[in-house]
Every structure is written in C-alpha cells, then in structure tokens.
N, C-alpha and C positions, 0 to 999 in steps of 0.2 A: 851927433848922439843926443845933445839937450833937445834940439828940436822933436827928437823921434819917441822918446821916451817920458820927456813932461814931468818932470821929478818935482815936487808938492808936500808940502813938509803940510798933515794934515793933524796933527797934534804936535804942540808946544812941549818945553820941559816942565810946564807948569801945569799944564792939563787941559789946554787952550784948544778947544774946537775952532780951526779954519775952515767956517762951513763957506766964504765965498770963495777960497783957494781950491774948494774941493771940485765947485760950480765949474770953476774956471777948468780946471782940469778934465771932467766929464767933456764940457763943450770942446773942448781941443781934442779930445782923444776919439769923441764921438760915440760914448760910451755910451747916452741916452738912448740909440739908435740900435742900439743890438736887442733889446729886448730881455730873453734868458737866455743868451747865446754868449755870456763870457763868464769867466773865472776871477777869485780872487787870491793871489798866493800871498803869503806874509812869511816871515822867521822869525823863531826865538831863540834866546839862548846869551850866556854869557858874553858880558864884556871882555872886547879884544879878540873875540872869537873867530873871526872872519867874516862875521855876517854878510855884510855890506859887498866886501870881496867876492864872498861866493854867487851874491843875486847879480852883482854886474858880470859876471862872467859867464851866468847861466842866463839871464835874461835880457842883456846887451844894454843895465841903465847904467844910473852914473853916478850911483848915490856915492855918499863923500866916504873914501877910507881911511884909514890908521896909516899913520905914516911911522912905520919901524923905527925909524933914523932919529925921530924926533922924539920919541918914550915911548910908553903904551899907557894912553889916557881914554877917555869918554870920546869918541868922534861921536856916531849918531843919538842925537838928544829929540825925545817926542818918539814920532812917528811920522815916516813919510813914507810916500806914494809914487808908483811909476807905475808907466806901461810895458810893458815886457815886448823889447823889439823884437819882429820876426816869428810873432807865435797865432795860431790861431787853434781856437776864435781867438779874441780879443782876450788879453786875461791882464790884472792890474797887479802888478809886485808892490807890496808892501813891507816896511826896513823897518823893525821896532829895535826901543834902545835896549841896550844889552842888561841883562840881570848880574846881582852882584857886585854892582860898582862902588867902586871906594869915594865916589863923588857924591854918593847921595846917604852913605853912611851903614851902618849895620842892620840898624834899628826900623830907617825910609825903605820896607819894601813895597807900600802900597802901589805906588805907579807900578811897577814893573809887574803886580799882580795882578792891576786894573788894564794894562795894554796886554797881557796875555787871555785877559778875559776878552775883552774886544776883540783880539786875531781870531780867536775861539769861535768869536758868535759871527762875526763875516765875511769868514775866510772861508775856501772851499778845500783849500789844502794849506798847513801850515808843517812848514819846515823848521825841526829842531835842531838847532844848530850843538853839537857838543863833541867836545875833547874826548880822542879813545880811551884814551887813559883816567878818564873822570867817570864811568863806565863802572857799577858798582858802590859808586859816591853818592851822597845824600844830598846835598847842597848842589853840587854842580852839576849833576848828572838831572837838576830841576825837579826833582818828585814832591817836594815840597809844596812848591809853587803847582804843579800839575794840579796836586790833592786839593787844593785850596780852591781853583780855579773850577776844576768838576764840578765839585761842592753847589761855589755860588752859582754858575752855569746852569745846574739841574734845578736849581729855586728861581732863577730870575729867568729864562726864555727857558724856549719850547725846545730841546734840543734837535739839532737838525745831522745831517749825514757828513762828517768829516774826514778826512786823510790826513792822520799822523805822519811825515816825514822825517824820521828821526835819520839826520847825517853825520854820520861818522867823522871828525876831522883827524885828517894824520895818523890814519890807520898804522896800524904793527905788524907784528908775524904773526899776531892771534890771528885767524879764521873767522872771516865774517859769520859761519855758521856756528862756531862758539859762541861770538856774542848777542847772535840777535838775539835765541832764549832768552839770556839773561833779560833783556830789554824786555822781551813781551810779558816775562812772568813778573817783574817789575810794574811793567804799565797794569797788567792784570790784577795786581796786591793794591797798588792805588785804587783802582775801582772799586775793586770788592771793600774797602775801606770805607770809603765817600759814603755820608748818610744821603738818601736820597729820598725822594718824596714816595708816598704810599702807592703811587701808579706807576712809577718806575723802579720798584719795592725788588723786582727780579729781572729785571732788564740786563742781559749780558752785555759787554762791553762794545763787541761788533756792530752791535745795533747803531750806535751812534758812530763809530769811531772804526775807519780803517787802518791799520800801521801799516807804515810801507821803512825798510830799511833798507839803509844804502851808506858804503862807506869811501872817502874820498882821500889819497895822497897827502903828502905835507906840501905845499902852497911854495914854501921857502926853500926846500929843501929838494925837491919834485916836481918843478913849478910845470915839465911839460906833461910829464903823466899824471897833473892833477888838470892842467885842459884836457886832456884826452878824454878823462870820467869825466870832466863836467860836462863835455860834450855830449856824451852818452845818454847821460841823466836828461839834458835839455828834451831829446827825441820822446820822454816819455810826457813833456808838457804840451806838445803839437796834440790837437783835438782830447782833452784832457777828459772832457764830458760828454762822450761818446763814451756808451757802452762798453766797459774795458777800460777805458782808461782812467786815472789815478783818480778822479770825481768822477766816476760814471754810475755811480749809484747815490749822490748825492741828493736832498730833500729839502723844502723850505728856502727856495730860491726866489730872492727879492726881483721883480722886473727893472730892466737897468733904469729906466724914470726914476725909479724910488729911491734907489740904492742911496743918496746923498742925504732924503731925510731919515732912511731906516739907519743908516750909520751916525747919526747926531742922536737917536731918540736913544741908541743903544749907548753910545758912550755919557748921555746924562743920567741914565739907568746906573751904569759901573760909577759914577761918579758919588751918587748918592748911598748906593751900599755901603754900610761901615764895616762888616762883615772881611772887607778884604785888610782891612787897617788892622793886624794884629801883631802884638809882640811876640817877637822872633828868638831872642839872645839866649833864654831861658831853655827853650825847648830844643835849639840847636845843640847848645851844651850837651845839654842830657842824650840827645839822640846820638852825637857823637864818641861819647865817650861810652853810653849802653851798646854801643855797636863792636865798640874794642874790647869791653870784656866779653861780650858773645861774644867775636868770634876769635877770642886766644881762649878761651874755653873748648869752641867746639874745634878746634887746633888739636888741643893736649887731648882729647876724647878718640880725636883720630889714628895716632900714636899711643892710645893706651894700651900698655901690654896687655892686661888681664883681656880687651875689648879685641884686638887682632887674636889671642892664642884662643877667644873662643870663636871668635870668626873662622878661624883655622879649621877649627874641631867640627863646626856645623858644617862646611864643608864635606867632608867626610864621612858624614853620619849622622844619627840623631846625637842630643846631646842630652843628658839628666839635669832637671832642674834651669836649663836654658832661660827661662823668663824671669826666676829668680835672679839670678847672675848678671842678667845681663840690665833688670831693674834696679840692682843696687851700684852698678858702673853709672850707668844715668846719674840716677840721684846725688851721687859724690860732686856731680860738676851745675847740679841745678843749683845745688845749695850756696855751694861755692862761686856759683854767679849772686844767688840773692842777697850772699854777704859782701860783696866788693861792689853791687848796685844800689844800695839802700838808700841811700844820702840822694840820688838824682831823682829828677818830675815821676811821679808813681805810674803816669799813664804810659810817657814813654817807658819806662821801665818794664811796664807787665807787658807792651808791646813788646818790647827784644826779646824778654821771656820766653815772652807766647812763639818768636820767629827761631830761639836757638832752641825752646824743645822742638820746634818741626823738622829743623834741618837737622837735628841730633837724629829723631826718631827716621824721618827720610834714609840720613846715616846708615843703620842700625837695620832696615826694612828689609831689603834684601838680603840677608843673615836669616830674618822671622820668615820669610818665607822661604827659604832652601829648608827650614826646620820643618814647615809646613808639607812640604813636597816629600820631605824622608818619611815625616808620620804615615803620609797618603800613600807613598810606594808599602810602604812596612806593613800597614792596615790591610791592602788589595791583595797581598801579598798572602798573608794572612790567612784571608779569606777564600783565594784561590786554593790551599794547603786543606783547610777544614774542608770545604765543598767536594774536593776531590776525595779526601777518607770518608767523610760521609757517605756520598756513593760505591763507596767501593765497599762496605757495611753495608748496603742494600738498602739502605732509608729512603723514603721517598723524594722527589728531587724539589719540589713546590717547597715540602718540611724545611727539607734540609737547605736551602736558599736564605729560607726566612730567618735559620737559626743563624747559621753565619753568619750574613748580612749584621742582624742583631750585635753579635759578637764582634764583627771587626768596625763597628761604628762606635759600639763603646770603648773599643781601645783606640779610635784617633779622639774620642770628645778628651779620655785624660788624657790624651798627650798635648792635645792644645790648652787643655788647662793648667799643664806644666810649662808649657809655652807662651806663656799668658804676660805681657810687659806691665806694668803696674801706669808706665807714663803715659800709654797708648791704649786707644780704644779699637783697637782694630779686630776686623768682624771676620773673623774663620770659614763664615757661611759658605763664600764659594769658593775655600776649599774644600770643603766638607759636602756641598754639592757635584764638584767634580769628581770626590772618590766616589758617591752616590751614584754618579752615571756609568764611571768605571765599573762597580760591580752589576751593576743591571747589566750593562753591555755586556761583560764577562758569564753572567749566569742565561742572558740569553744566548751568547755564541756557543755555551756546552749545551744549552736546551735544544740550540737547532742541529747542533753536531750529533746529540743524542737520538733526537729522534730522526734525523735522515739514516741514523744508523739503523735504527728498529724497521724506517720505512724499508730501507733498501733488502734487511734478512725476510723480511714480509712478503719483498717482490721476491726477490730468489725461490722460496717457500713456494711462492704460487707459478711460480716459472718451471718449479721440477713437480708440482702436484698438476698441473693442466698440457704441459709440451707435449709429451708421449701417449696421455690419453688423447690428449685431441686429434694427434697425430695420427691415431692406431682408429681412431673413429672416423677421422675424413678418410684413411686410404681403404676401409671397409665399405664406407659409399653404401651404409644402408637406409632404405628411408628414415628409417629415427636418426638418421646422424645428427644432424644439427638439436632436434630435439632431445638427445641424449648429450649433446658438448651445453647444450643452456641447463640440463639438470646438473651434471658436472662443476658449469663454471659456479651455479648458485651455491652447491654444497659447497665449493673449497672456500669461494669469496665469503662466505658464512662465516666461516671455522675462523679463518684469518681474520676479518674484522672482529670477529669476535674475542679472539686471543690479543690481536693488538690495541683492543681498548681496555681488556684488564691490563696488557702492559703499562699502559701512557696513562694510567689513574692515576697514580701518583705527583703526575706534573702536572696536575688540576688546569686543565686548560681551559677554556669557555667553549661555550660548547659551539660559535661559530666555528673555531680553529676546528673542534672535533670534527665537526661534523664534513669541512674542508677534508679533511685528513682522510676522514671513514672514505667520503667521495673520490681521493685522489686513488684509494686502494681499491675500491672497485673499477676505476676509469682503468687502473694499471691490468686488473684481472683482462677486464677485454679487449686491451689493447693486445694482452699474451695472445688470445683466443685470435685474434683478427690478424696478426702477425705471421701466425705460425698459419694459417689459413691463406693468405697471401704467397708465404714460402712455398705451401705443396700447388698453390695454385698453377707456383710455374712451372712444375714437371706431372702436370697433367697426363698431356699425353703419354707420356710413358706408361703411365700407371693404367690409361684407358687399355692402350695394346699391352700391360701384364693381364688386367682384368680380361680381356677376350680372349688370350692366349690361354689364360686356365679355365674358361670355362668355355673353349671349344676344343681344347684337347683332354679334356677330362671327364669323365661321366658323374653321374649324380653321387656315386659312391666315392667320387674324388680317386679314382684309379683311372691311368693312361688309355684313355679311347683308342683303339686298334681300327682302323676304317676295311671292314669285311663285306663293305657292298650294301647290307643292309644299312645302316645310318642314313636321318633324311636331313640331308649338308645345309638345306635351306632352315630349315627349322631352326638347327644349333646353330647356326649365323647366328639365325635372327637375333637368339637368346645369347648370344656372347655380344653383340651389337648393342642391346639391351641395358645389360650389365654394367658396358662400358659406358653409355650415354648416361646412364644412372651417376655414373661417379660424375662425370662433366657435371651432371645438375646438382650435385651437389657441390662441388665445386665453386660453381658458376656467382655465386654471392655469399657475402656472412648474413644469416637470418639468426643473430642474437635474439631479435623481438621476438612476440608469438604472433606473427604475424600471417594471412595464411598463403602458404608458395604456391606459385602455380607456374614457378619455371622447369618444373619438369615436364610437366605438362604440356606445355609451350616448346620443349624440346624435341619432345617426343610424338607431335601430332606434324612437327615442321618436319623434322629430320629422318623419323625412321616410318612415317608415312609416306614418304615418298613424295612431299611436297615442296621437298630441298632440294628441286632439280636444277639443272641452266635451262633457262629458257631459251626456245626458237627466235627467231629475229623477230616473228610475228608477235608472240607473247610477252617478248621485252619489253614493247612500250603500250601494252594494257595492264599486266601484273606484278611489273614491278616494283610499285608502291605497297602491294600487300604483301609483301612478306615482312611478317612480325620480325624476323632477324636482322631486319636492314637496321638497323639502332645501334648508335653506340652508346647506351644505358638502358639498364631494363627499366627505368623511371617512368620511360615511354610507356611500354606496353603493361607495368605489372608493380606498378608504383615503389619499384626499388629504389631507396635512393643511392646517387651516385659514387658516396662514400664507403657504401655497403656491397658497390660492385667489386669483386674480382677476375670476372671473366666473362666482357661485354657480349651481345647479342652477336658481333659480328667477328667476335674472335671466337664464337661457340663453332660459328657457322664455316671458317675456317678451318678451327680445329676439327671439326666432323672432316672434312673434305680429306684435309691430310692421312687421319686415323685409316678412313675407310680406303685409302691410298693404299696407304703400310701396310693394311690388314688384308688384304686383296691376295697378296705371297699365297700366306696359311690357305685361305681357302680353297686356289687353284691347286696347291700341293695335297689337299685332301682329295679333292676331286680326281686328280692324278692318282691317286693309292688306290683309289676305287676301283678306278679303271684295271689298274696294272694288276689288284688285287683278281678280278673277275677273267681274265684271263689268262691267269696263272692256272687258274682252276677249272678250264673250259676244255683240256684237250681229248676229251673224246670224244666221237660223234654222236651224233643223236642218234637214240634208240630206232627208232624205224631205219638208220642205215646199218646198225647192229644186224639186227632182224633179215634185213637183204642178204647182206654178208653173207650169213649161215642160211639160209635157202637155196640160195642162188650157188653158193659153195660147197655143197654137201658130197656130190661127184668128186669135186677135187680131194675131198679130205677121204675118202673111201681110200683114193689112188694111194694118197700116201701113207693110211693104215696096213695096206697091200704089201707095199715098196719101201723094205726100212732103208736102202740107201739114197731114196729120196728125203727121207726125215733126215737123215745124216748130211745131206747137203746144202739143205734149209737152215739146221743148227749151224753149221761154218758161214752161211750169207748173214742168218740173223745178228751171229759175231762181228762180224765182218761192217755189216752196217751202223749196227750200235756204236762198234769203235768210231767210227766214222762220223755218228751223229755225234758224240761227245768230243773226239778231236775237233769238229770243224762251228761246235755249238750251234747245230743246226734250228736248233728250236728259239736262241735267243735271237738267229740272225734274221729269223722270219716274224717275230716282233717288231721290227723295224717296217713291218711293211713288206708283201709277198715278194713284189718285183726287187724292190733293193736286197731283200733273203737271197734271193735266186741269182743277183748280178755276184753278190757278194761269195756267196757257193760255186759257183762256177770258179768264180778266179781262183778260189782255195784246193777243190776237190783234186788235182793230177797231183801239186807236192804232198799233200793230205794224202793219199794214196798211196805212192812211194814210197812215202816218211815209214808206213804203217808196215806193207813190205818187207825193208828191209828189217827194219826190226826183228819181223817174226823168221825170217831168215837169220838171224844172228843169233837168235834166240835157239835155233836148229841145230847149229854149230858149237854152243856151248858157250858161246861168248858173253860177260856179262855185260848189260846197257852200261854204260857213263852215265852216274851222276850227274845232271844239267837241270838248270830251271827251265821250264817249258812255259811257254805262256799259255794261256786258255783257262778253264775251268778245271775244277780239283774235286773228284768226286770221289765218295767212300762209301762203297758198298757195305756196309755192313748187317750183321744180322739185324740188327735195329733200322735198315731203311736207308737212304740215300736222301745225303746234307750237299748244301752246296752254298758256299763261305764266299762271299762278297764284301770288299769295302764301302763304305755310304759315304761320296762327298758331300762335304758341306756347300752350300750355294755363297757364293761373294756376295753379293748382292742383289739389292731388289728395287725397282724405282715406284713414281706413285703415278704413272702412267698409264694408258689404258694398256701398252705392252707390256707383262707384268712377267720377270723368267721365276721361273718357282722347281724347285728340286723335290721329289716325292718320292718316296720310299714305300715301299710293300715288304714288312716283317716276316709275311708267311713266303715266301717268293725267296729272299736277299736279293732282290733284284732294285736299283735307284735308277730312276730316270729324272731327266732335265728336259722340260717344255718352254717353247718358246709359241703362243698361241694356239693352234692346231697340232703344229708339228714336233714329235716327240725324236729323242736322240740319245741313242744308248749309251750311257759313259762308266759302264762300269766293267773291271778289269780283273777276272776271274784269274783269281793266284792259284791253285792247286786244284790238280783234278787226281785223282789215288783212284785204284780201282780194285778190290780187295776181292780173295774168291771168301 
C-alpha cells in the first residue's frame, strides 16, 4: 500500500513548504507525465473527525489514523499528499489537519484558515468533512472559516471552477433530503455575505462553486454499511473530469509540469496575507449566544397564542386589521431580542437581528399570503356580481367593465393596505396582477359568451329569413332565380349586419374584430344560400319529372289537358322538356357572383338539341372529345369554379338520360289517349258509303213501307242483335283487333245465345230473373243517353328502357288500355250493364 500510494507530508505544523518532498513525489507517481489529465482531491473539517479514515478507505492511502483506544488527540499535523490507488486518471488525495483543535488553542486559527485557503485554490474537489449532528452549528458546521476563506480567495487568485463535497458523518433518522437545504441555504448566506471585488460584484455562487452532498454511516458503530457507501462514493471519483463527473466543468487547470511551482507560489501568497490572522474569542461569543436568543425568541413566536388563533382565522377568511395585529405580535419579540442582545459585538448582533426578523417574517408569510388570496377571491368575486347586474340594467358592456374592474381594484388596494406588515416590505403587485388577469379573462369569456350568443340569434334570423325563400325560388326554376336569391340574400345580409353592429356597439371592439365579425356574418349568410342549394340539388330529378308532369298535363290556363286528338304531343314535350332542363340549369351551380351563366345555354344546345346522343362506333372515336358535358366541372368549359359546382357536367348529362327515361311513360300514355280517343269517335262510315246505302237501298225500303210485318220483324232482329252486341261487347272485342274480335265472338256467341233465350222464355212464363252479378258492361239507357262505367287501373310500373309499358286512359270513352310497344290489350272489366225502357 506505501509503495502504491506515496504518502508526503507536504506542509509542516509550522507552515514548512516540502518543496523537494513534493518533487520527489510527482517523479514517483509520474504526475509530470499526465499533462491536465489528473485531479486534485483534499478534506476539511474538524479534528477527530475521520478524516484520514475516510480518504484511506475511499482512496486505498495510508495516511496515519486516530487511534480510539489511545484518546482522541491531533494525529494528522501539516498537510500531506497521496495518490489515490486504483483511480483514473490519475488524481492526488490530499489529508489536511483538522480544524478546532485544542493543541493549537482557541485563539491559533490561522493555519487551519491558511490550509483551507490552499485546498481551495488547488484542489479540484474538496471534501468537507463534518458531524450530522453539527449540522445548523456555527463553529463546527465550519461557516466561519468558509466566509473568511471566500473572502481572501476572491482578493488573492483568480477564482477557478470547484466541487464542494460536504460528507455527512454518522448520519440519523433525519432524511438526507432535509438536511441538504439547510446546507445549501447556509453555504448560499456565506456567499451572499462575502464582500467581493467590483467584477465579481454579482457573481452567483455556482459560478465558482459546485456542492455535491452525501451522507455516510457511523464508522464505529456501522463499520460494514459504512464500506458499503464509501464504496459507492468511490465509483463517482473514476474519470472525475470528464463531462459529468464531480470536476467536469472545472477551470484554470495548472499543466502537471507546473503543478509543484504553482503550489509553493500559492502557499507563499497565503502565508504572507495577514487578513487570515484574526481574533476569534470575541465574535464567537457573541455569535453564539445572539443565536440562542434568536432562536428561543423565534421559539415563543411560534407558540404564540394571539399569532396561531389568527393564523386560524386567516385561514378561514379574511381577517379585519390583519397587518396591524399581526405587526404588533412581531414587534413584542424584536424588542425583546434587542433588550437581552445589547451588551454583545453590535455587528454580530444586528446580523441575528437582521436573520430572526427573516425567519420570523418567512414564519408569518404564508398566513400574508392566504390573506392575499381571500382579498383576490372576494375582489373577483365582486366584480363578477357587479358586471353581471350591470348588464342585466342594459348598460353597455365596454362601460360597464371599466366600471367594475375600477371598483373591485379599489377594494383589493385597501384590503392590502389593511394587510400591510410594518416589519416587511413585501410587494402585493403580483397579487394584484393576478386578480388583474383574472378579471380580463372573466370579462373576456362573458364578451366571447356574449357575442357568440348575438352571433348564433343573427344566424338563426338569417336561416329562417333566406331557407324557404330560396327554397320556393330554386324549386320555381325561373330565369331570375339565382338573380333574385342574390337580391334576397343582399337585403337580409344588410338588415342583419346592420342590426348586429348597433347591437355590439357597446362592446367598443376595434374595428379589426368588427369588421371579422360583419365578415363572418355575411360568410354565414351564403353558406345558408349554398347549403340549402346543395340540399334541393339532390332531389333534382324529382322535381325535373314534377316540373314536366305539370306542364304537359296542364294547359296554359293551368286546367287538366284532356288529349282529344287535336294536341300536338311533340310540341308540349318539347316545352315540358324545357321547363324541366330549365330547372337542371339552375340547379346545376351556385351563381352568388354577377357573373354571366351560360350553363343553360350549354344545356340546352347539348341536350335538347339533340346533340346528347350515343354515338355510332364510327363517331365514337372522332367526336368524343367534343362534347362540352364530358367534364367533371364546369371550370372547364364556363369558368365555374369548382366550389360553386353542384351538379357537374356529367351528372347533368346523366341526369337528362334518366329524366327522359321516366318521362318516356307520360308521353306513350298520351299518345295512347289519342289514339283510343279517335276511335271511340270514328264508328260510322264515311259519307259516300251513307250515300250508297240509300241509293242502292231504296227498292228495299219501298218493300218494307209495303209489308208492316216485315218492319215488325226487323224490330225483334234489331232487338235481338243489340242484345247481343252489348251481352257479348262486340264493339270493345273488335278493338282488339278484327281477327282476335272474331276468334273471340265465335267462342261466345252459341252460350250468348241461349243465355239470351232462355231468359226471354222465362220472362213468358212470369217468372222473375235471380238477382246475380253478371259480368260484362252495364248500360243505362236513359233519357239522357247511354253511360258506360269502367274501372281505370293504375300501371305498377315503368322502366327507363326503350321498352316502355304505359297505361292510357280515354275520359270521353271510360275505356283504359295497357301498351306494350305496338301491341295494345284490353284490361278493363265492365261491372254493370242496365238497360232501362
């Protein structure tokens, strides 16, 4: 272990620089060789302390220990030096003698101020050696010595980048997390103490000075769970000056060459300062005993009744006169420290002072500020109360802001002036800023609550002034449409921005916000318009086949077209076709702008010119590029844009295809009425066979002028037949078509015959017919003419095929027939035929 670690006693008890011991030591260790690749570690700290023990255990030297058995006296005297076995880089353990020893007297602290100045200036980490239990102590806890040491430090060298090691010996059941605070706000009151030069006038403590804490076992009493942490600890001294570790930001690093003359120039520097040679006994006194009456002063203040029962109170609420009350508890125990201090050092003295008002007021602080916090709830509070009646009064809201606001600021300013501590200068501001943001935030969330409420009655407003006109104007589908929904939407968007900016006068806004505003309520206007545009867009067709259905079953007078043969079918097509494409183009896009349309035009030269055809296989691939509908936006052909589309080029071009499908029924079914109608009305011959008749018949009718019982036998055949023709509906069966008339006649005519027969035989006999339904036609002679009562089925169905079935009805007739292309089929079911004299 001696050979490995080179242990070098490199100052005396006297103050003896061994500068060839030192020599000797570098050349053995090889220290001159590393360059700035090694560390210096040193300890301070009370005598007896373990010093010595703890660097050979962490660093594997050998420096000399205390031997228990034999007393507890002075072992390490001076300063010595080792290599720390087993670490790299290379670092050198340095053993100073203990502070506080009774061997060098009360009054002899210079050495041990002048070797903690030295660990100071070149050391890279210095480890402070002290008792848990000295923790809070003025003297052993070394703050004395620290302050002194800072001091000359910041006047005599450059200060460089160090690592405070403060180690815990023989830790407790306190919480290393309780004590370190205390340690840092300690070290940090030292600093801030320390007069320093005019360039280091603001210099925080970090700057020079890292702390690192760490607490270790009792030794004696622990001995294996105090190897076990110093084990631990050792791991953090491996590569210590690397980035990270416990010197990795350290400064003003001597090359190892030099290290042996920079350590002799420094300790003839410390030697010569007188500054560290000062009297002790005096200031210790006074510091000790100004410490005991602070703190059984700030003791009894803690336990003060009157100071806990209004501790209580503020709690709970505000409290009247709070700052008085609680300024004249203070003052009873300041006084009462500066009467039992008077007699000690005045500097120490107004120091304890100056530390038991802070720790009183610290005391005391959280109490002022829950008083703080009740003013600020109670003021918003306030404020929220007034703001809300003021508006509810109708005042303006901008006004009524300013006024409150006003008001509930003057009742937190006197409450903090009732809250005001006489010992403490503490600044209300940002509480008083913080109720400052609360009521902005509060008077801006009813500003934005307020006006989304105006906005949203505004929209509603313009949702039931613009839905149903716009509505009733696109399903009209007249060329003004669109030009009469943009005079519409301007008048109401008008009226409304107009009524909503005298509303929102009041809340003085800037006229960006306005003008946002005005803007979002016209955006909203034509979003209504383009919305509900969009909606009817999608039951277009429906509304195209309402539109052709009224205006090709209805005439100009808006009365039911009866199809009497005259109407010309193509014509009214056309103009029911028309009508309906009319609505498609309107339809077909929103034209908000005044822009000029030309998609009806474009509809109407494609579609009902007859240029919307399918083409031949031939003309498919020469003109299928020109057709303007091939597009899906009219952007293409009519600089729509695509936002403005509703109902692209090639869903128009669709849409026609379907319409003209579905509409195909109506037409064949008029066509059909024509027909049925013209033949209803055609059954007597032409005049020149009239004419034949009676020429050519004139002989005959002599005869039977002649021969009345030939006229008498004529009358019973013409009976005879008649019945005949209406029992077996001879006339409707040759509607059908001659030959099918005649298949259909034949089969009938023999039970037709008979039926007819017996009857008039029974009728001979006296017997009356039976009641029975009869099927066939129901005719009633009456003096008014002969009716004859037909059911009109409705048609199931219709496809968009070119096979198209269509059901057509003739009103002058009652006769319904059903076509399937050419071929017509009678389906209707003559319920009564009557025959009345």
């Amino acid at each position: 272990m001696e050979e490995d670690c080179c242990a070098t006693q490199l100052i005396d008890a006297k103050g003896q620089f061994n500068a060839e011991g030192l020599q000797n030591f570098m050349n053995k260790v090889k220290l001159t060789d590393c360059g700035l690749s090694y560390a210096v570690v040193s300890i301070m700290g009370p005598q007896s302390s373990g010093k010595s023990t703890l660097m050979n255990h962490l660093f594997h030297t050998n420096f000399r220990e205390m031997d228990a058995y034999k007393g507890r006296s002075q072992t390490t005297k001076g300063i010595w030096i080792a290599k720390c076995v087993g670490i790299e880089p290379l670092t050198v353990a340095m053993d100073l003698e203990g502070t506080d020893g009774r061997e060098r007297g009360e009054d002899d602290t210079t050495f041990e101020k002048q070797s903690a100045l030295f660990a100071l200036a070149i050391s890279d980490i210095v480890l402070i050696n002290m008792w848990c239990h000295d923790i809070g102590r003025e003297q052993a806890a070394n703050k004395p010595l620290l302050k002194i040491v800072f001091q000359v430090m910041m006047r005599l060298f450059s200060p460089r980048k160090t690592t405070l090691l403060f180690v815990i010996r023989d830790k407790t059941k306190t919480p290393l997390e309780h004590l370190e605070p205390i340690l840092r706000e300690d070290i940090q009151k030292i600093w801030d103490a320390v007069p320093k030069p005019q360039a280091h006038k603001n210099t925080p403590f970090d700057e020079f000075f890292n702390v690192v804490i760490t607490a270790l076992s009792s030794y004696e009493e622990k001995e294996e769970k105090f190897k076990e942490e110093v084990a631990q600890l050792r791991q953090q001294f491996f590569h210590s000056i690397s980035p990270g570790g416990l010197a990795g930001d350290r400064r003003g690093v001597v090359p190892a060459s030099g290290f042996s003359f920079s350590a002799q120039q420094i300790w003839k520097v410390i030697k010569e300062n007188k500054d560290l040679d000062l009297p002790a006994h005096k200031i210790m006194v006074a510091t000790v005993r100004c410490d005991e009456i602070s703190n059984e002063k700030l003791s009894r203040l803690t336990s003060d009744k009157g100071w806990l029962e209004l501790e209580a109170a503020v709690q709970a609420g505000p409290v009247l006169a709070f700052g008085k009350r609680l300024s004249s508890i203070l003052e009873a125990y300041l006084s009462e420290y500066d009467m039992e201090a008077v007699y000690f050092d005045e500097g120490v003295r107004n120091a304890k002072r100056q530390q038991l008002e802070s720790k009183a007021l610290d005391l005391v602080h959280p109490a002022y500020s829950t008083m703080l916090g009740h003013l600020r709830s109670k003021a918003l509070e306030s404020f929220k109360n007034k703001l809300e009646q003021s508006l509810i009064k109708g005042e303006g809201f901008a006004a009524s802001v300013r006024t409150c606001t006003g008001s509930c600021m003057l009742e937190f300013d006197q409450g903090c002036a009732d809250a005001t501590i006489r010992q403490a200068n503490w600044d209300a501001s940002k509480v008083r800023d913080k109720l400052r943001r609360d009521v902005d935030a509060h008077a801006s969330s009813v500003r934005s609550a307020k006006l989304s409420e105006m906005m949203a009655n505004y929209e509603k407003q313009l949702a039931l002034a613009l839905t149903e006109p716009v509505e009733s104007l696109l399903e009209a589908g007249q060329n003004d449409a669109w030009a009469s929904i943009r005079k519409l939407l301007k008048r109401e968007t008008q009226v409304a921005v107009s009524e909503f900016s005298a509303t929102i006068a009041g809340f003085e806004l800037d006229q960006a916000t306005l003008d946002k505003m005005m803007q979002d309520l016209r955006d909203c206007a034509r979003s209504l318009v383009e919305k509900k545009a969009r909606d009817d867009a999608g039951k277009v067709l429906i509304r195209m086949k309402d539109r052709f259905s009224t205006v090709f079953n209805h005439d100009n007078d808006s009365l039911p077209r009866v199809w009497t043969g005259k109407e010309d079918i193509r014509t009214i097509t056309k103009d029911a076709r028309s009508a309906a494409l009319k609505l498609l183009s309107v339809m077909a896009a929103v034209r908000l702008d005044e822009k000029p349309d030309m998609i009806e035009n474009l509809l109407f030269s494609s579609l009902m010119d007859g240029t919307l055809t399918v083409p031949s296989s031939q003309d498919r691939s020469v003109g299928a590029h020109t057709d303007p509908l091939a597009s899906s936006t009219w952007e293409e052909v009519l600089q729509v844009s695509p936002k403005d589309t509703l109902i692209t080029p090639v869903q128009c071009k669709s849409l026609w295809r379907q319409f003209k499908a579905e509409t195909e029924y109506t037409v064949s079914q008029a066509i059909s009425a024509q027909e049925a109608f013209r033949k209803s009305n055609n059954w007597l011959p032409p005049p020149w066979a009239i004419l034949a008749m009676i020429v050519l018949g004139f002989n005959e009718f002599m005869l039977l002028l002649r021969n009345p019982l030939y006229l008498m036998v004529l009358f019973i055949v013409f009976l005879l037949s008649k019945a005949l023709w209406v029992q077996m509906d001879i006339g409707g069966e040759l509607q059908h078509g001659t030959l099918a008339g005649l298949l259909s006649i034949s089969s009938r005519f023999v039970p037709t015959m008979m039926n007819l027969l017996r009857r008039v035989a029974e009728g001979a006999q006296g017997r009356p017919m039976p009641e029975r339904e009869r099927p066939g036609p129901s005719y009633s002679l009456t003096s008014q003419g002969f009716r004859v009562q037909t059911p009109w089925p409705k048609p199931d169905s219709c496809t968009a095929e070119s096979s198209v079935s269509s059901n057509i009805s003739s009103p002058e007739s009652g006769v319904e027939y059903s076509s399937t292309g050419l071929m017509h089929r009678r389906t209707t079911n003559i319920q009564e035929a009557e025959f009345s004299s």
